[in-house]
N, C-alpha and C positions, 0 to 999 in steps of 0.2 A: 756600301750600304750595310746595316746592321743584317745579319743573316736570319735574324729573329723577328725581323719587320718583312712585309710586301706591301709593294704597292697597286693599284690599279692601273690596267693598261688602255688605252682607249686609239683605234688608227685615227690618226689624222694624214692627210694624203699617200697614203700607199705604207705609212710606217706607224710604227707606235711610240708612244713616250710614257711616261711613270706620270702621273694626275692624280692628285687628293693627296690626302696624308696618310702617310706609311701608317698600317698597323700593325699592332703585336700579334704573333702567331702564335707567340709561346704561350701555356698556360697552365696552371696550378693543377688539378685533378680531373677537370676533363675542358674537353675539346670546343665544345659550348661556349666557352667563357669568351671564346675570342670573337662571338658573336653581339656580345653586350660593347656601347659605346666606351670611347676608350677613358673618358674623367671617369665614368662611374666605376669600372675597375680597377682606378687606380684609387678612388676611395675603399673600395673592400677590400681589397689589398692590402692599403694602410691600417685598416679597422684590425684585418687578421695579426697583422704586424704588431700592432701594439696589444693584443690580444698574446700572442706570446710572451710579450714583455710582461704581462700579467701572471702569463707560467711562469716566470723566471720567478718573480717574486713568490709566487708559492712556494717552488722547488728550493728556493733559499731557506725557509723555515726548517725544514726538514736536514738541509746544508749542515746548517747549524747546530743543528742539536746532534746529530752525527760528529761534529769536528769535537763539539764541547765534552763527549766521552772519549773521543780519539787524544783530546789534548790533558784532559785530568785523570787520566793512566797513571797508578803510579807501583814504583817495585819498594818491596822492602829491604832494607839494609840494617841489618844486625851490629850491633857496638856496644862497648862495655865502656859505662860511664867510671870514667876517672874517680870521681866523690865518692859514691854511693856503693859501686864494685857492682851494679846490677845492669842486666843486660836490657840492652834498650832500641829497640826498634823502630829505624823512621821510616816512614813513607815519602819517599822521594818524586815529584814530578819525571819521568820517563822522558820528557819533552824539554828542553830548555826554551824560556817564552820567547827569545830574540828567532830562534830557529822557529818555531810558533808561527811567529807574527811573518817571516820570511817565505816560508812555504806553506804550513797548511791555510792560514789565515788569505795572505796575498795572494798565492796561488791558486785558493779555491775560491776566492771572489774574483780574481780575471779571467778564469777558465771559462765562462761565455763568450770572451773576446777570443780564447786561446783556441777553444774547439773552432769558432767562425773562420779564422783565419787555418786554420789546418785542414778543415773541411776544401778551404775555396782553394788550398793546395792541391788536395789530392784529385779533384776532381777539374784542377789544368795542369794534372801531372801528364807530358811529353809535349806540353808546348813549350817553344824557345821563350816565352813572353811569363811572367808572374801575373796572374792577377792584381787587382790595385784595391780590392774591396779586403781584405783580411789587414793588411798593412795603413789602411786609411781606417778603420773601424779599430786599431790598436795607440793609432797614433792621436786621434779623434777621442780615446776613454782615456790618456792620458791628460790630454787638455780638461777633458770632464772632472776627473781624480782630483785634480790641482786645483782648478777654480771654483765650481761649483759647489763639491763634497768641503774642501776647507771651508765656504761658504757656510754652510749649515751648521758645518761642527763649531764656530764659531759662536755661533749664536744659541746652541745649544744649553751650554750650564746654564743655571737657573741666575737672575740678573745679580751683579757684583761676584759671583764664584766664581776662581781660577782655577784654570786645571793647566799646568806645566810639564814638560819634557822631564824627565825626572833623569833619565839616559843619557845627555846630551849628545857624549860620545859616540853609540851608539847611531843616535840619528844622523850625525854629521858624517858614519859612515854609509848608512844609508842614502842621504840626499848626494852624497858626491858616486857611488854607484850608478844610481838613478839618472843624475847628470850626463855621467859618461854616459850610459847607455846610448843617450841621443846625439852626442855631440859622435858617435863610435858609428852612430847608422847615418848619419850624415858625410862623414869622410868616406865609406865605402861606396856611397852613393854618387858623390859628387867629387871627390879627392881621389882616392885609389885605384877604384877601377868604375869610373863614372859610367852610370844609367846598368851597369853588370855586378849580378853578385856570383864569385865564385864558390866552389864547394869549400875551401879552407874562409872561405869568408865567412861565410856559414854556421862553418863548423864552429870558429873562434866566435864568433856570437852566442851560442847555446855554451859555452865553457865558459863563459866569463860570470853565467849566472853561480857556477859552482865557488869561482873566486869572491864574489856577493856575501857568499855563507859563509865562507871560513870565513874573510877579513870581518864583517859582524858577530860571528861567534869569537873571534880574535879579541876583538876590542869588548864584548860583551866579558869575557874571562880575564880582559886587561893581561895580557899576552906581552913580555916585553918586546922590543923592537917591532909589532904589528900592530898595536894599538896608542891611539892618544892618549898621552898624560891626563886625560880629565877626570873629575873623580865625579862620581852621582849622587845626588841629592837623597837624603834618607829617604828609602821605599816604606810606605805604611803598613802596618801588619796586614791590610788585608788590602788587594786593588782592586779587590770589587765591594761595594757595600753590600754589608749583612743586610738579608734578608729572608724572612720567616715567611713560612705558610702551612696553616694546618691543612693534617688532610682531614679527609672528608666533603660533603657538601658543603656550597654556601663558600666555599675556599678560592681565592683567588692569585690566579698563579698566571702568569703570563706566557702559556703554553707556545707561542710562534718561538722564544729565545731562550727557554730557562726550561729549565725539569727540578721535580723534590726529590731530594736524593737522601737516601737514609743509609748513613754510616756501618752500620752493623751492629752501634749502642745505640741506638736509639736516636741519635742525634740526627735533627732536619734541620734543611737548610735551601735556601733558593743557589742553584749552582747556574751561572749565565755563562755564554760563549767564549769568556775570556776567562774562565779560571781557572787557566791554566798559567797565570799571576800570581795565583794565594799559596800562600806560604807550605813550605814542608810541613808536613803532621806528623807526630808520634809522638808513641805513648809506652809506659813501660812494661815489661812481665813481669809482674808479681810473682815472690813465690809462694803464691794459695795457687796450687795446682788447681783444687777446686773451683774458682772462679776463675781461671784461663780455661778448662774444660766447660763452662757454663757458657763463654763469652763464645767458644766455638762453636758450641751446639747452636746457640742463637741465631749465628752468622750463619748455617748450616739447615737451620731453621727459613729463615729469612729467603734463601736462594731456592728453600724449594718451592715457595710460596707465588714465587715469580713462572707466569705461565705466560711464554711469548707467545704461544698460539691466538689466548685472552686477550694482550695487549693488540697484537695485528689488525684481530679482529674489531679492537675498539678504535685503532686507524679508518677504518672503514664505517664505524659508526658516525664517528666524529666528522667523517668526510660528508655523508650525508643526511647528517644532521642541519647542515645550514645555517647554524647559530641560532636558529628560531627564540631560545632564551632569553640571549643578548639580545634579541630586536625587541621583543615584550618588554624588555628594562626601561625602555628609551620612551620619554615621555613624548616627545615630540611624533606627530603621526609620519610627515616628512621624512624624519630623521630615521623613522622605522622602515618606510619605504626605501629610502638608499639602502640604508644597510640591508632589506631583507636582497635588495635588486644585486647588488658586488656580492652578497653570500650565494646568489644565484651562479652570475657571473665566473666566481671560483671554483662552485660543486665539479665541472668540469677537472679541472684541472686539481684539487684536491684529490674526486675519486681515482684520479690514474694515478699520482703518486702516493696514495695510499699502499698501494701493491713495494714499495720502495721496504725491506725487510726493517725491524724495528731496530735502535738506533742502542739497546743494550747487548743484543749481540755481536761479539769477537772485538769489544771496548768502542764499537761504532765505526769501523773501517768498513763492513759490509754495508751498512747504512751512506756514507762518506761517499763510497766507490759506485753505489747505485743512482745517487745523485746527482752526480758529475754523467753519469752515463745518461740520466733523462736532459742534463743541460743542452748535452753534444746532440742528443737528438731536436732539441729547440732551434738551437745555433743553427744546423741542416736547413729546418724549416724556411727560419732565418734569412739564410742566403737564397733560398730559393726566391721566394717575397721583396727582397732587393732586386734581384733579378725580374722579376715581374714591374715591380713597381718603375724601377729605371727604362725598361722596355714601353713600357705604358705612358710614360709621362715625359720622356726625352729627358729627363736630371740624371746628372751623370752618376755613377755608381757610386763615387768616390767621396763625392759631395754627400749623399744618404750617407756612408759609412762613417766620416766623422764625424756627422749631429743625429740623425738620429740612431742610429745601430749603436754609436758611441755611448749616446746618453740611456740607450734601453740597456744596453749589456752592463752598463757600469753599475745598475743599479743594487745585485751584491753587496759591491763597495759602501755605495752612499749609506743601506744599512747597517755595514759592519761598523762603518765609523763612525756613526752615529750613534749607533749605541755604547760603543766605545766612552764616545765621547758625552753621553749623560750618566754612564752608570759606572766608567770606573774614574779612580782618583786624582789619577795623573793622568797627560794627554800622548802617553807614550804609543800606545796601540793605537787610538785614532788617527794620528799622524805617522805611525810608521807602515799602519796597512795601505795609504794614500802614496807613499814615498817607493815603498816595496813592489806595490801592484806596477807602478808604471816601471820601476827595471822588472819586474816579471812581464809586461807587454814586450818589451824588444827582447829581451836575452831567451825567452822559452817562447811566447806568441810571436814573436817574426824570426826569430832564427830558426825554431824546429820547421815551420814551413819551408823556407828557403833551403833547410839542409835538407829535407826530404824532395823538392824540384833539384835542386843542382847534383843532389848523388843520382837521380834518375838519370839529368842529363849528362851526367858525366860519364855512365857505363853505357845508355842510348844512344848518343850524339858525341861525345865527348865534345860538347861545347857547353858554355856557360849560362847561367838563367838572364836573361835581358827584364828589366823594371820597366813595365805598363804604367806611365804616369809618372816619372822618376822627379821631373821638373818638381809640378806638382808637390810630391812627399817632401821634397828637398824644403821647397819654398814653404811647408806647413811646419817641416822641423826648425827653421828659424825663427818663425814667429813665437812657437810655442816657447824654445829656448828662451828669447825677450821677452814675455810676458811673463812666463817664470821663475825669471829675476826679480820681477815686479813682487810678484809674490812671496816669494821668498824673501824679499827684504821685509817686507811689510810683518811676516811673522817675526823677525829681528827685534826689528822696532818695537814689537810691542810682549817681548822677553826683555827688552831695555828696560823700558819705560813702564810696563803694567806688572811685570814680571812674570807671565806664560803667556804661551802662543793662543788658549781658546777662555772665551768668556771673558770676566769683569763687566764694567758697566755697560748695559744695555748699548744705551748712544751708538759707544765708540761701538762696540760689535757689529749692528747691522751698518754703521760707517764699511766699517772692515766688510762685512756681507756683500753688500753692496758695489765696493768694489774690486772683489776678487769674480763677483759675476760678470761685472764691467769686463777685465781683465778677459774672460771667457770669450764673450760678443765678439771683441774683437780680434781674441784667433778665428773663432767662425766663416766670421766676413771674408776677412782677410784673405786665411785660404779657398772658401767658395769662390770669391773674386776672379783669385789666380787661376784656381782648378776653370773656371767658364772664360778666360783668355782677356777679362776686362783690365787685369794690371798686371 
């Protein structure tokens, strides 16, 4: 019997037996709870549940604009131009974008899956058994990543615009990492040492994500003998479009993914999440001492002008402010009502991470690092409410992990690539933060757990971690594997025929839409089926 359930005991002649339906004992913050009937707390449960998924989504805005300073870092490098004999100074990206799109990008939109799953480690850290909810909500946002997210970003450009791979090479190293990843947690599961993962098992799973990086930055550098012969298609001067916005009032600027960024001459510009794509800058030193001492004081000028305490503070304003502006815009009465009801809905979750430091200090790592740290406190929530909600409702833990934990934690993702995929040129980021994420699920999301239970068990027990549900994971890594051939060819096909993977004619799009959702459904099923012993 579940240890989290009792039942009632009632004698019938001289003994007792177990009568009615087990209920749940466990409960979220107080004792009460276990008092109310059991569907209705598996709806409040659900409500809180997707109520976090709501935090997710705010905490991402914030994500964002922290990555976008962390990735458009750049150092100066001094050179004397050949022609001219004058010294010329570039500004270099700090960041190389395939290393980008690898870790800070992939890796901070899976790290809701990453923290859940390392959470649901550490806290069945010294049993012989792994949990089955970190590993099924990893392998669950992978199916998500694949079918649903390509789904959108398909449909995405505006009708007849293509947006193509411009990297080929690049991605092909990508999607065969990615691949392996699954086919690599499959043999340890069911091949090598079936239903047991040991510490070198582990361990070689968290290392291979490091092999990831080189062999992509390999082939991104075209490195002889480690990278493809392929060459890439001309990169456009800029892979995000230019865009303007004055300041002042009356200005519109799309504050959740973009900030105005001013140069130091004067120049503005909308800088979004990916531009850390645009092009190296620089510019010369003249010798008018005089206007290179002008150009300092300015910049010099400029920084003192910036008062982080002022900006924090308008964190906080902006938090509880509620948009009231925007709802006055909106001529529909309806339409003001929604909106003023979700700006409600938010203030919660806005005013907490308002406290989250502002996103120009130390290039936006302090920003980046607080972030990820309100995630991991969601993700906790998270699993608790899994736990609640399974306890309540008899659905197996495994089965919530891969649809909906899957579908709320991926959502990150579905934004990153989304905007990827309407606001830059090519479809290289939208498709590589989709290919990346999911080998960043097994190689960092199911290995760092597994290596942190099996080096416990190993100096504890010195015995091996045993897989809760192995059949299960196995039987879900197959389908996905199949269905993601499906998909995968179907992008082929229409880099054949259309000549890029997202957008062209409408039609065929929500064609393609439509059934890469298909494709979705039925891993869903499939694995639900299995997981509940019907096939």
């Amino acid at each position: 019997m579940d240890p989290l359930r009792t039942g009632t005991a009632e004698n019938i002649d001289g003994g007792s037996k177990i009568v009615g339906i087990e209920k749940c004992q466990f409960y979220l913050l107080f004792h009460d709870e276990t008092k109310l009937g059991g569907g209705f707390r598996g709806f409040l449960y659900c409500l809180l549940l997707a109520y976090c998924f709501i935090g997710l989504s705010a905490i991402t805005a914030r994500f964002f604009r922290s990555m976008e300073n962390v990735v458009k870092h750049t150092r100066a490098v001094e050179e004397i131009d050949p022609c001219t004999n004058t010294k010329v100074v570039r500004h270099k990206k700090v960041w190389n974008y395939t290393i980008a799109d690898i870790t800070l990008l992939a890796f901070g939109t899976s790290f809701p899956q990453i923290s859940l799953a390392t959470i649901d480690a550490i806290r069945n850290i010294g049993n012989l058994y792994a949990g089955g909810l970190g590993p099924g909500t990893l392998v669950g946002s992978a199916a998500f990543d694949l079918f649903p997210i390509h789904a959108v970003c398909v449909v995405v450009p505006r009708a007849g615009e293509l947006k193509k791979i411009s990297d080929i090479g690049v991605w092909l190293v990508e999607l065969f990492w990615s691949f392996w990843a699954y086919i690599w947690l499959y043999i340890i599961l069911e091949v090598w040492t079936p239903n047991v993962i040991t510490f070198w098992e582990a361990l070689l799973t968290v290392l291979q994500f490091g092999l990831l990086v080189l062999h992509a930055y390999a082939q991104d550098k075209r490195w002889p003998y480690l990278s493809l012969p392929l060459g890439r298609s001309e990169r456009p001067d800029e892979w995000v479009p230019v865009e303007t916005a004055p300041y002042g009032d009356g200005s519109i600027v799309d504050y959740n993914y973009s900030e105005i960024v001013e140069d130091g001459y004067g120049n503005r510009g909308v800088a979004d999440i990916f531009s850390v794509h645009n092009n190296n800058t620089e510019y010369r030193i003249l010798p008018d001492t005089d206007l290179t001492e002008f150009l300092d004081q300015s910049r010099e000028e400029i920084t003192r002008k910036e008062n982080l305490l002022s900006i924090w503070k308008h964190q906080f304003i902006d938090a509880i402010a509620l948009g009231n502006a925007e709802s006055r815009k909106l001529n529909n009465t309806c339409l003001r009502l929604v909106k003023a009801f979700w700006e409600l809905l938010l203030a919660p979750w806005r005013i907490l991470f308002a406290f989250v430091p502002p996103y120009q200090i130390a290039h936006g790592w302090i920003a980046f690092i607080c972030s990820l740290i309100f995630i991991s406190g969601i993700a906790y929530i998270v699993t608790k409410l899994t736990d609640l909600i399974s306890c309540v409702t008899g659905i197996n833990a495994y089965v919530i992990a891969f649809t909906a934990l899957a579908a709320g934690t991926s959502w990150p993702d579905l934004v990153a690539s989304k905007i990827a995929a309407g606001r830059q040129h090519t479809a290289d980021s939208a498709i590589a933060n989709i290919t990346c994420s999911n080998s960043v699920n097994i190689y960092v999301g199911i290995g760092v757990p597994w290596l942190i239970d099996t080096l416990y068990n190993f100096f504890a027990y010195n015995e091996p971690l045993r897989i809760e549900n192995g059949g299960g994971l196995s039987f879900s890594l197959l389908v996905f594997f199949a269905t993601s051939v499906g998909c995968i060819g179907v992008l082929v096909f229409r880099r054949l025929t259309l000549g890029a993977e997202l957008g062209g004619p409408k039609k065929w799009a929500w064609v393609t839409c439509i059934y890469f959702m298909l494709l979705w459904l039925i891993f869903v099923v499939l694995s639900s089926l299995r997981v509940s012993g019907l096939i």
